[in-house]
TILORO-585768 format. One line per 2 residues: number of its first residue (from 0); their letters; for each residue x, z, y of N, C-alpha, C. Coordinates in steps of 0.05 Angstrom, whole numbers. Layout:
N
NUM) a) X:Z:Y:X:Z:Y:X:Z:Y ~ ...
//
This chain:
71
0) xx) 2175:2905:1410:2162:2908:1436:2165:2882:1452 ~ 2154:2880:1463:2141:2852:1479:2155:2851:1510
2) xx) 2169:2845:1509:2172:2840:1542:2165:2818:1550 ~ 2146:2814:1583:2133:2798:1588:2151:2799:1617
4) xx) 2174:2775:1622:2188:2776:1652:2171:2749:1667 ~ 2171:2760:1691:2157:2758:1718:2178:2731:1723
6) xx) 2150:2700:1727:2170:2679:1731:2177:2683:1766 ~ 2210:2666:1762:2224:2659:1787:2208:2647:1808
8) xx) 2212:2658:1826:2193:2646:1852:2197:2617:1857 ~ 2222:2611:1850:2226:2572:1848:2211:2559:1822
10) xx) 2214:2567:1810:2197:2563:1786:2176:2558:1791 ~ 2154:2583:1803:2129:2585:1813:2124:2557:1831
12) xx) 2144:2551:1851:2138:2540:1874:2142:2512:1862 ~ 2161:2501:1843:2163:2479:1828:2139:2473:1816
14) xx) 2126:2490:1803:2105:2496:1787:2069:2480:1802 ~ 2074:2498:1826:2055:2494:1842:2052:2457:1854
16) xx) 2077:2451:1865:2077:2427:1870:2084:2401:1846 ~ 2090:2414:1826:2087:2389:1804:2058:2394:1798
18) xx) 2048:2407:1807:2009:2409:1792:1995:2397:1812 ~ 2004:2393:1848:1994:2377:1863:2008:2350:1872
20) xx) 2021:2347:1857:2028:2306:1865:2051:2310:1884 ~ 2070:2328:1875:2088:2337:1890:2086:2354:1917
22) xx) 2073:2362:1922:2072:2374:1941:2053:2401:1946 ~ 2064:2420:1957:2062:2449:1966:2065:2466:1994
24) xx) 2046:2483:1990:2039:2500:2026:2051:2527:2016 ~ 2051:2533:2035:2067:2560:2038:2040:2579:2034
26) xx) 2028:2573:2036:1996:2595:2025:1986:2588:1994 ~ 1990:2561:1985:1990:2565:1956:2003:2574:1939
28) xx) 2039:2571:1944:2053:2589:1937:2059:2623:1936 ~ 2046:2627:1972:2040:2658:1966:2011:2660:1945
30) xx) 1992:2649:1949:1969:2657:1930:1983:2654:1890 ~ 2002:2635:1894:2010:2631:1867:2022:2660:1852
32) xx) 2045:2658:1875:2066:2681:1860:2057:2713:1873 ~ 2040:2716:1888:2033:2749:1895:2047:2758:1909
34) xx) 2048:2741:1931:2073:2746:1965:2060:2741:1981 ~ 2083:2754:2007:2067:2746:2032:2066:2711:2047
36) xx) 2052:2702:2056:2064:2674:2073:2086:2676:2081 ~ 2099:2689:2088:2130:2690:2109:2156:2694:2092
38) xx) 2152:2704:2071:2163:2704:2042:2162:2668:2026 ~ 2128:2657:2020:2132:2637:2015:2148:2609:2037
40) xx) 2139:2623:2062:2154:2595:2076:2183:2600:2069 ~ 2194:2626:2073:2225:2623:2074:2242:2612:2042
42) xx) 2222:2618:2024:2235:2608:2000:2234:2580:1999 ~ 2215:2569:2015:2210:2530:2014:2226:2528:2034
44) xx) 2233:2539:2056:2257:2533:2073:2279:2529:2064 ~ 2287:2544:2048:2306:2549:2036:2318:2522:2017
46) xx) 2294:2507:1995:2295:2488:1983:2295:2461:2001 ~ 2282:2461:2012:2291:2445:2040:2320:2439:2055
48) xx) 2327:2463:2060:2364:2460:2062:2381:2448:2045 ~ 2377:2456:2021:2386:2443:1997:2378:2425:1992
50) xx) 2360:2412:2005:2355:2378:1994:2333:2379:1976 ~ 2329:2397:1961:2311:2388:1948:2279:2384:1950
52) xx) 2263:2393:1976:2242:2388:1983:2243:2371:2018 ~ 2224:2363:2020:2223:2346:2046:2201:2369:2066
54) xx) 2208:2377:2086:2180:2386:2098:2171:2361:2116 ~ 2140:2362:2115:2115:2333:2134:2095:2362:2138
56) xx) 2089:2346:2161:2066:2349:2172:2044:2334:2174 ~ 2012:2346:2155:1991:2332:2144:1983:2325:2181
58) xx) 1956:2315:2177:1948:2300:2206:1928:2329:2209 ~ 1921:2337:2197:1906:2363:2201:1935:2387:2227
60) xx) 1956:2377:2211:1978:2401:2228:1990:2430:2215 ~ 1980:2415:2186:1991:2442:2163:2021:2428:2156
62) xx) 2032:2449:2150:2064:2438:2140:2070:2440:2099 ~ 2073:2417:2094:2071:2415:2076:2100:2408:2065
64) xx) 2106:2407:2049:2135:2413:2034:2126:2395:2006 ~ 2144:2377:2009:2131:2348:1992:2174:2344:1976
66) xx) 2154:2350:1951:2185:2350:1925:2185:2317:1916 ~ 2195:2299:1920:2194:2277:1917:2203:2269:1892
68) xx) 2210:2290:1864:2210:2278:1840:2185:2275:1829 ~ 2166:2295:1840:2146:2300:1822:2116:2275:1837
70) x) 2124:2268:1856:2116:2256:1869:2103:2224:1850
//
């Protein structure tokens, strides 16, 4: 039997911003992993505390969450 497990939401969110030049929104991440926005910001907040993402603000005024390995 096949089990098919559901990837980690860091995973997802790693995922998302190594496919855009390091960097990820809190609405691509919810569209990625099948959550709400307020779910995806708090998990990039979260990576943020820990150092591992930077949050910027584009000139548009969206908040963007920029992983500077993948960069």
């Amino acid at each position: 039997m096949l089990v098919l497990r559901k990837e980690s939401l860091e995973r997802t969110i790693l995922r998302v911003a190594k496919k855009n030049g390091g960097m990820a929104t809190a609405s691509e991440v919810a569209l990625e992993a099948d959550i709400s926005i307020e779910d995806a910001k708090s998990a990039l907040d979260k990576l943020t505390t820990k150092g591992f993402a930077e949050l910027r603000v584009r000139k548009s005024g969206t908040l963007v969450y920029t992983f500077p390995e993948f960069m």
